[in-house]
VMD Tcl script that builds the backbone (N, CA, C; Angstrom):
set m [mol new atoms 348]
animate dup $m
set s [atomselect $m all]
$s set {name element resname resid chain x y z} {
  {N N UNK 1 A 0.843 -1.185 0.000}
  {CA C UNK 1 A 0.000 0.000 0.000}
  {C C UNK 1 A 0.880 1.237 0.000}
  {N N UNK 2 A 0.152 2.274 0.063}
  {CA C UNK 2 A 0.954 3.720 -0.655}
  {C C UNK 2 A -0.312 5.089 -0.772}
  {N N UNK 3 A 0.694 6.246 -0.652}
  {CA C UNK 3 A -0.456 7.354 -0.685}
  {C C UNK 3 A 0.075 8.369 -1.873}
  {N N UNK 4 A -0.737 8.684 -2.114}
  {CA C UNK 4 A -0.811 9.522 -3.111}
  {C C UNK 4 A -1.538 10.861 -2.593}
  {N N UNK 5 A -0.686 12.286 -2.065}
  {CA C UNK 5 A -0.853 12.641 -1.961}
  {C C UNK 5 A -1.022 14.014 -2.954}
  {N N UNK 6 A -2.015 15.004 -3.143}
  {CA C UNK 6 A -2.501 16.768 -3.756}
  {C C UNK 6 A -3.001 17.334 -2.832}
  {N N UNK 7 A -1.829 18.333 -2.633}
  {CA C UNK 7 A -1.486 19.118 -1.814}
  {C C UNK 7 A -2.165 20.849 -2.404}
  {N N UNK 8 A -2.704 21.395 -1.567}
  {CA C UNK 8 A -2.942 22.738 -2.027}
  {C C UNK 8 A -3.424 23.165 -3.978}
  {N N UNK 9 A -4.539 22.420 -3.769}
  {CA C UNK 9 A -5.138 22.318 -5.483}
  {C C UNK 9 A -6.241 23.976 -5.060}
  {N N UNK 10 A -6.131 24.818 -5.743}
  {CA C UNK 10 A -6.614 26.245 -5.739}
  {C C UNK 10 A -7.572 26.583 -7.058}
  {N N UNK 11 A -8.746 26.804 -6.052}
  {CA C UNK 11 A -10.264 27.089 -7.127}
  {C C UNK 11 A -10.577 28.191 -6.802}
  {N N UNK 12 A -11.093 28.907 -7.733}
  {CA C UNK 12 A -12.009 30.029 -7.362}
  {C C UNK 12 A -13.395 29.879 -7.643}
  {N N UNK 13 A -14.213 29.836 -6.807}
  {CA C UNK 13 A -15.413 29.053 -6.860}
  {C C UNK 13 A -16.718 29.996 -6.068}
  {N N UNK 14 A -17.937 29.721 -6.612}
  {CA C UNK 14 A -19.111 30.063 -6.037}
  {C C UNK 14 A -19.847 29.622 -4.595}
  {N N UNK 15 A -19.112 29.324 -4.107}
  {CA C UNK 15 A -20.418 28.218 -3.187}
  {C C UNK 15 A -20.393 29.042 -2.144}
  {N N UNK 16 A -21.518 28.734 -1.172}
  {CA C UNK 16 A -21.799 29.315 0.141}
  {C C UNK 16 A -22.639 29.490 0.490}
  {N N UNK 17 A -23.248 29.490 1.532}
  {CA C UNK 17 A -24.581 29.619 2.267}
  {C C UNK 17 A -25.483 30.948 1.672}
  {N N UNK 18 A -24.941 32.277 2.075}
  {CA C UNK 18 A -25.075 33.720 1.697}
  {C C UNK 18 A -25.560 33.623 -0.070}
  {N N UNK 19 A -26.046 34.357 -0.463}
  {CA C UNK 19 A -26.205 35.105 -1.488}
  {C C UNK 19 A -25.073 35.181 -2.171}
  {N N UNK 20 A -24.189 36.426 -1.167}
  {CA C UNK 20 A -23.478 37.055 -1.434}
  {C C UNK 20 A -22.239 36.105 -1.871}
  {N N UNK 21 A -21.860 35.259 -0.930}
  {CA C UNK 21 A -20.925 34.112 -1.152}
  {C C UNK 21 A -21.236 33.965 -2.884}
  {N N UNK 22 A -22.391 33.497 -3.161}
  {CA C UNK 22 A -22.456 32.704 -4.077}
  {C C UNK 22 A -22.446 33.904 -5.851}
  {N N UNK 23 A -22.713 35.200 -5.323}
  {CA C UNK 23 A -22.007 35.805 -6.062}
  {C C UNK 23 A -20.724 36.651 -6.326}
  {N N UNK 24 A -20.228 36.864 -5.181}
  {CA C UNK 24 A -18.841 37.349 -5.500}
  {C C UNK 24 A -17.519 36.071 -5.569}
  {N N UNK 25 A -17.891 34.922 -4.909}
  {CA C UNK 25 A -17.041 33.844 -4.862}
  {C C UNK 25 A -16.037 34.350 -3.880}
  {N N UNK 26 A -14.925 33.195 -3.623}
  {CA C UNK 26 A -13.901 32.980 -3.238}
  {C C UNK 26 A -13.222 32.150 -3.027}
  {N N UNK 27 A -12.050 31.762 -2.764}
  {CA C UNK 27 A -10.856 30.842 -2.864}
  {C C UNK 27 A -10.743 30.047 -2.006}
  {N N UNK 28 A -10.630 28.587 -2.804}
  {CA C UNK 28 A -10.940 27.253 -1.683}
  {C C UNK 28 A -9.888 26.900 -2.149}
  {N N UNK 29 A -9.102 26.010 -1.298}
  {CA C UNK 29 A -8.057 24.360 -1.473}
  {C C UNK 29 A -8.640 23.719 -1.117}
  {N N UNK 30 A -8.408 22.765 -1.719}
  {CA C UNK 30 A -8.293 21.085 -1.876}
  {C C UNK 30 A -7.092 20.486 -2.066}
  {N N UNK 31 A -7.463 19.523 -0.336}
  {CA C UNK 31 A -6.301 18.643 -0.401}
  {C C UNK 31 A -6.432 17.372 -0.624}
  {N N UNK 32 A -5.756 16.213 -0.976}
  {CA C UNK 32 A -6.452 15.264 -1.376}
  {C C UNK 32 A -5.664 14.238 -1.002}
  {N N UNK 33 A -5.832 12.880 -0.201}
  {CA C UNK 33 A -5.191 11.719 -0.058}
  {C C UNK 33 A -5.535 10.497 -0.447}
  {N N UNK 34 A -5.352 9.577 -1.240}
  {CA C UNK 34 A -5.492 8.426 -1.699}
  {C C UNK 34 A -4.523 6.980 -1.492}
  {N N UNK 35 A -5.282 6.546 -0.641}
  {CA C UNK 35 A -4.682 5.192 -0.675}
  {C C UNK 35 A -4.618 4.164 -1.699}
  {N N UNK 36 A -3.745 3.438 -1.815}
  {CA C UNK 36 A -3.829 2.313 -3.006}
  {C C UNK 36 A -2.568 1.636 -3.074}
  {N N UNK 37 A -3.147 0.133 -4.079}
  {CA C UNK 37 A -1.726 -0.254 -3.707}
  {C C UNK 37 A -1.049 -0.141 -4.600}
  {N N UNK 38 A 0.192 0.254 -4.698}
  {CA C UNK 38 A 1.346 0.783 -5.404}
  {C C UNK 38 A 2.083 -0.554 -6.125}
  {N N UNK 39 A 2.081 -1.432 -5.826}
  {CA C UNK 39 A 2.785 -2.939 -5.792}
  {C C UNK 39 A 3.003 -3.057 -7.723}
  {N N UNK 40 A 1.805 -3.164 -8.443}
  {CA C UNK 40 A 1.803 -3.232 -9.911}
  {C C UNK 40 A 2.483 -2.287 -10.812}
  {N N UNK 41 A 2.319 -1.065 -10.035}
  {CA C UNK 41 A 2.777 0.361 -10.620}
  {C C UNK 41 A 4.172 0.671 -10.630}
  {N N UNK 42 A 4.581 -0.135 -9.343}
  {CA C UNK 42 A 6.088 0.109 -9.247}
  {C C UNK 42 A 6.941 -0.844 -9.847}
  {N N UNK 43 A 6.398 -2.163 -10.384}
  {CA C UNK 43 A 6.994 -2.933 -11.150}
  {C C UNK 43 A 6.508 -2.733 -12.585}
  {N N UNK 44 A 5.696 -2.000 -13.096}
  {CA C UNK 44 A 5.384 -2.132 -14.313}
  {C C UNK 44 A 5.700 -0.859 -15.158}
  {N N UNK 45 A 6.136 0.081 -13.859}
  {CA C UNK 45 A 6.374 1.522 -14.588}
  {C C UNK 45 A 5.090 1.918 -15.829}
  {N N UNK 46 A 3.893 1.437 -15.414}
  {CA C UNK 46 A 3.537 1.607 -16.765}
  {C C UNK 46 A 1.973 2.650 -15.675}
  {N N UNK 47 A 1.650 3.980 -16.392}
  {CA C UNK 47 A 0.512 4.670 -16.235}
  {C C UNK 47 A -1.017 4.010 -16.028}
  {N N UNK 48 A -1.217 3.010 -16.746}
  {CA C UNK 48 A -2.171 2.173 -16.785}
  {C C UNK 48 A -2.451 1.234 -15.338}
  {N N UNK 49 A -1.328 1.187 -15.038}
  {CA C UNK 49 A -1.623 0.336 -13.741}
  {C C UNK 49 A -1.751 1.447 -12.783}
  {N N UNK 50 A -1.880 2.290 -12.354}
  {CA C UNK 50 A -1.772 3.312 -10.999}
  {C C UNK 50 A -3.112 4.252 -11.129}
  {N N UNK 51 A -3.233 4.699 -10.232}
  {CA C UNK 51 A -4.267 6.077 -9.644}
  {C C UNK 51 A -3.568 6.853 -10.273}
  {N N UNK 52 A -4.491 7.573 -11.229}
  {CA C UNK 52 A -4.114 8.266 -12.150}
  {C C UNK 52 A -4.524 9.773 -11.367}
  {N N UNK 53 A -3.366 10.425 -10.959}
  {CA C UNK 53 A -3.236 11.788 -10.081}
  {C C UNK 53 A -3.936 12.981 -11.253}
  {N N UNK 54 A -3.861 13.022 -11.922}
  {CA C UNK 54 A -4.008 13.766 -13.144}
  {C C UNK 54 A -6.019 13.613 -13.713}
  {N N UNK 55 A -5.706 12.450 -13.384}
  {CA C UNK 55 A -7.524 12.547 -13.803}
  {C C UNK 55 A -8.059 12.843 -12.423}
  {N N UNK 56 A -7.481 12.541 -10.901}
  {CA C UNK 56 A -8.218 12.693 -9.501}
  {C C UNK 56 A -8.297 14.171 -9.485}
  {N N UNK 57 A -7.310 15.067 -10.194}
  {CA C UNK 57 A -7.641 16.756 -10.145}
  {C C UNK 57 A -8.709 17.174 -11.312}
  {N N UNK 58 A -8.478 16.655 -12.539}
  {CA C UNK 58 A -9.949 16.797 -13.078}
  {C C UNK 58 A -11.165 16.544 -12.867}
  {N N UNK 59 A -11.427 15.486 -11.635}
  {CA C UNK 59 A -12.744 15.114 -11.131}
  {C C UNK 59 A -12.918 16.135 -10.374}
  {N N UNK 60 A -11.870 16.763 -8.932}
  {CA C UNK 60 A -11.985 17.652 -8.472}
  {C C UNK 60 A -12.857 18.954 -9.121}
  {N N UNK 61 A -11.782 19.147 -10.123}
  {CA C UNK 61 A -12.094 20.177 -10.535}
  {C C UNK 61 A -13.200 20.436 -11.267}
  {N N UNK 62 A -14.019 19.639 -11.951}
  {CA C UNK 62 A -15.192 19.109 -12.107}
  {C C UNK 62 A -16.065 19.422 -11.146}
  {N N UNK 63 A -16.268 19.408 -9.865}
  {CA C UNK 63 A -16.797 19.125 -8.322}
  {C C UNK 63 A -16.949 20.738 -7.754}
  {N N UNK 64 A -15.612 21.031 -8.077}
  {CA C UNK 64 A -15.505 23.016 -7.961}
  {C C UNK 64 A -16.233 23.539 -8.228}
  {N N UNK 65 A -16.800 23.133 -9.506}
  {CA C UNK 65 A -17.407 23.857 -10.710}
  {C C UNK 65 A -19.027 23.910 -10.251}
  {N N UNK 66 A -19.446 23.428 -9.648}
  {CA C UNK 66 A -20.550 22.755 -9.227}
  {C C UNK 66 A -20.951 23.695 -7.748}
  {N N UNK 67 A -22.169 24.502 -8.196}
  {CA C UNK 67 A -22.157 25.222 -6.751}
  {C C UNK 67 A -22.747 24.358 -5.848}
  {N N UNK 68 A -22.084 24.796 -4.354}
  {CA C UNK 68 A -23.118 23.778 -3.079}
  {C C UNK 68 A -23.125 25.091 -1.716}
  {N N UNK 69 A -24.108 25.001 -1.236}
  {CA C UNK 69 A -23.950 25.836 -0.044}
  {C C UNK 69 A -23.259 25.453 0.724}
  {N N UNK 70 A -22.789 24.187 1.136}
  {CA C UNK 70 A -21.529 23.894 2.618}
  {C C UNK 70 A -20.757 22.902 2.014}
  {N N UNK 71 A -19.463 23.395 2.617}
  {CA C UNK 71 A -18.023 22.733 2.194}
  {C C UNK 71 A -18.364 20.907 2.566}
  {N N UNK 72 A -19.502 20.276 3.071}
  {CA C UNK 72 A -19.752 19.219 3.518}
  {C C UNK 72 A -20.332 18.920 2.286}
  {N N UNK 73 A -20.940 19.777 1.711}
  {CA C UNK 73 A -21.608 19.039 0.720}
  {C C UNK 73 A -20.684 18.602 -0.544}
  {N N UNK 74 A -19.673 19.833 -0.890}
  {CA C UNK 74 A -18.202 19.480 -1.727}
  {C C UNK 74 A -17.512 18.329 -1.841}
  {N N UNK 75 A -17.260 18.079 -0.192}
  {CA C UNK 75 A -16.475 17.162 0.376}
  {C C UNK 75 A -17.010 15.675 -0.539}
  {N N UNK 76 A -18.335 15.626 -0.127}
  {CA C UNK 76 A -18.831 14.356 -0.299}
  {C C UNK 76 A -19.085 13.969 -1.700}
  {N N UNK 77 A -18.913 15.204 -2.478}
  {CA C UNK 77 A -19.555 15.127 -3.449}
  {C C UNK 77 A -18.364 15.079 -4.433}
  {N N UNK 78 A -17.351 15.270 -4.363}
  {CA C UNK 78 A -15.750 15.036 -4.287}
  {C C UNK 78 A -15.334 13.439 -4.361}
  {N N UNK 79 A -15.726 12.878 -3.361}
  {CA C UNK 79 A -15.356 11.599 -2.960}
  {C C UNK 79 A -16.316 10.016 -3.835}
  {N N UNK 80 A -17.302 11.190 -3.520}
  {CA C UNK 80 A -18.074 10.253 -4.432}
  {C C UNK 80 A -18.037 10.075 -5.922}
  {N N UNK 81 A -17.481 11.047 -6.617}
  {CA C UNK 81 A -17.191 11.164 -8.045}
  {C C UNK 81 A -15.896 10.499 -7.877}
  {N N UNK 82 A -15.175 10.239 -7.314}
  {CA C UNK 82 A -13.175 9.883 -7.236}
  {C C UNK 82 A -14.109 8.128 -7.236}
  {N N UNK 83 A -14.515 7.982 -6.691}
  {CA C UNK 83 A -14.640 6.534 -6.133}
  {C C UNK 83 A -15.270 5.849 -7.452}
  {N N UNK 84 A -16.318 6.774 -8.149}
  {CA C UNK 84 A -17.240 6.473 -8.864}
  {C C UNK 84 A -16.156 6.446 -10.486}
  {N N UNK 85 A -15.123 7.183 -10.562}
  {CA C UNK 85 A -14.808 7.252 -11.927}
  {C C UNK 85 A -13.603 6.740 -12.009}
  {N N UNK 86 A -12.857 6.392 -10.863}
  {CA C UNK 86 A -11.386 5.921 -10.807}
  {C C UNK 86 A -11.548 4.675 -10.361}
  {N N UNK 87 A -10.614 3.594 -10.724}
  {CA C UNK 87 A -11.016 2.422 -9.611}
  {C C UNK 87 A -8.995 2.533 -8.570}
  {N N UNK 88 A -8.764 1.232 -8.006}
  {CA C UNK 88 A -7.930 1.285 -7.373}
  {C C UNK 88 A -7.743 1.646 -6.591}
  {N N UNK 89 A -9.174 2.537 -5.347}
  {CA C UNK 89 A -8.618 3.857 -4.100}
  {C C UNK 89 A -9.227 2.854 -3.435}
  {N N UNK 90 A -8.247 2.400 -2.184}
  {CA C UNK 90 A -8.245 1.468 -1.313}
  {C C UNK 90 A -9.287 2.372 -0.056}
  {N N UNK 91 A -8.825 3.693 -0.042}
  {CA C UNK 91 A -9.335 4.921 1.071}
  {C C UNK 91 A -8.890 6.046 0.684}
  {N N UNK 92 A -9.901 7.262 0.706}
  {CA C UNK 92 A -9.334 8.450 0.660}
  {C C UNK 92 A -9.894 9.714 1.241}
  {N N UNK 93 A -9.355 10.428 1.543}
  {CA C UNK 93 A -9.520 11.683 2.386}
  {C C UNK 93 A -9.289 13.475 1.683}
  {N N UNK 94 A -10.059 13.500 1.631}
  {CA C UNK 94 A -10.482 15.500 0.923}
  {C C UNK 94 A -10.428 16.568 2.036}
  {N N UNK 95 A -9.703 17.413 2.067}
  {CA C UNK 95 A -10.122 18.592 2.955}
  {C C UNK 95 A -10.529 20.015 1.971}
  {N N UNK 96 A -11.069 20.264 2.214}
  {CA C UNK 96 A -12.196 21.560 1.285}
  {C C UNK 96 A -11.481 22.462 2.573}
  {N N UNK 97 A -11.097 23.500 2.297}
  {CA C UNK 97 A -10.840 24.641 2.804}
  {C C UNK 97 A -11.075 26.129 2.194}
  {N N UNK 98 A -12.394 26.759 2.909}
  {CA C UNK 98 A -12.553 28.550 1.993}
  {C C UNK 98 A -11.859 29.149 2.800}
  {N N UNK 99 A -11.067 30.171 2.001}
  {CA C UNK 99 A -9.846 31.093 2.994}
  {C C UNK 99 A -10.586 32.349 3.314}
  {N N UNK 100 A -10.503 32.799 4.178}
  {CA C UNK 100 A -11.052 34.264 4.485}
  {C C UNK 100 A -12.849 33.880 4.445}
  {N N UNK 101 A -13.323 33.005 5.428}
  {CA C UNK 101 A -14.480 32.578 5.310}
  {C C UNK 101 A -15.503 33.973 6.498}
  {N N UNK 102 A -16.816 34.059 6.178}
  {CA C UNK 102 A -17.427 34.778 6.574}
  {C C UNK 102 A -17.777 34.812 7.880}
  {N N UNK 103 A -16.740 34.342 9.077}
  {CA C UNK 103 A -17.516 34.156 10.459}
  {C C UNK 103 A -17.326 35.475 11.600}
  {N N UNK 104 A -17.676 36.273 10.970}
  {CA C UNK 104 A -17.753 37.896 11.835}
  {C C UNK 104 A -16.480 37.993 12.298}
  {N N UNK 105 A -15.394 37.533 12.484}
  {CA C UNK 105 A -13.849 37.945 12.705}
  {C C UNK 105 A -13.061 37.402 11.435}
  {N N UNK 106 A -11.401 37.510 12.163}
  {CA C UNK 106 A -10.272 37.392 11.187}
  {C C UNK 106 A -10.154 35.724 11.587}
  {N N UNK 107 A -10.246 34.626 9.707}
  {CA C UNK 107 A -9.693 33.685 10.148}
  {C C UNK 107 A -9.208 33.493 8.750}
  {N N UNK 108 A -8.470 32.887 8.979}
  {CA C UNK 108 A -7.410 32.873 6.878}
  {C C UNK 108 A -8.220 31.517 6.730}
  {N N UNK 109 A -8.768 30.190 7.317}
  {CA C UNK 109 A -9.658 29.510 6.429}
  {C C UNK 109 A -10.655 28.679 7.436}
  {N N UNK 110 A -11.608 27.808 7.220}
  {CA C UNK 110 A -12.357 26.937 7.808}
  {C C UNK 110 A -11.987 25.937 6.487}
  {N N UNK 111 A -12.105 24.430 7.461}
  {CA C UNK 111 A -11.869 23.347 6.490}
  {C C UNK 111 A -13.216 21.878 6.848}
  {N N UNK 112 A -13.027 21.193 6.033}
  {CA C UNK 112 A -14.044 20.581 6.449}
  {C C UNK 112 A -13.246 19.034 5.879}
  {N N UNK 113 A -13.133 17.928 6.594}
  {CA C UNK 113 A -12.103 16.590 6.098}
  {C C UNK 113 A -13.371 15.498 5.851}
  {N N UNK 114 A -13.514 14.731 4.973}
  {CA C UNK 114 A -14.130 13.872 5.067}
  {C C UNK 114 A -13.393 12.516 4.112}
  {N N UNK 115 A -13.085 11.626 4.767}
  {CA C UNK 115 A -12.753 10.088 4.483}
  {C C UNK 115 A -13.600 8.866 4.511}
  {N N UNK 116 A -13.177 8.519 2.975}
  {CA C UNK 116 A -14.234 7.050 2.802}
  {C C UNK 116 A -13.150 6.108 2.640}
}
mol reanalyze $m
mol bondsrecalc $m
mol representation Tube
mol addrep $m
């Protein structure tokens, strides 16, 4: 087994509870962890056998695109497209983070983790 980690993937996106959220937008990461087993990939050197990192940010980014009022709903909705279009993810874990989120003070982000 083995992780495959995406680190700090940066959207500018609609979502949010507010109105307002959902029309001026703002800037989320996505982090992303995937388990799997590495065993075929590392003897075969070949793309075909592995979790293809490259299509797991186009699903993402796919998912971005897609307004939702709470980072819970992203999350899941994230995980469930990875699971649904990739095979090979033994387990994996998303953190949705909006930076400069709306909670009446100074906070640079709220995050929300969810693992299947």
């Amino acid at each position: 087994m083995g992780l495959i980690e995406i680190e700090g993937m940066e959207f500018y996106a609609f979502h949010g509870h507010y109105k307002e959220e959902q029309i001026v937008g703002s800037k989320f990461l996505v982090d992303l962890t995937i388990e799997t087993d590495m065993e075929k990939p590392a003897e075969t050197d070949n793309l075909r056998d592995a979790v293809n990192y490259q299509q797991a940010y186009g699903i993402i980014k796919t998912q971005m695109e897609q307004k939702s009022h709470l980072l819970e709903n992203i999350a899941s909705r994230i995980l469930d497209a990875l699971y649904s279009e990739m095979s090979g993810i033994k387990k994996a874990r998303v953190r949705v983070s909006k930076m400069n989120p709306p909670v009446g003070g100074k906070a640079n982000s709220v995050s929300v983790i969810v693992e299947r």
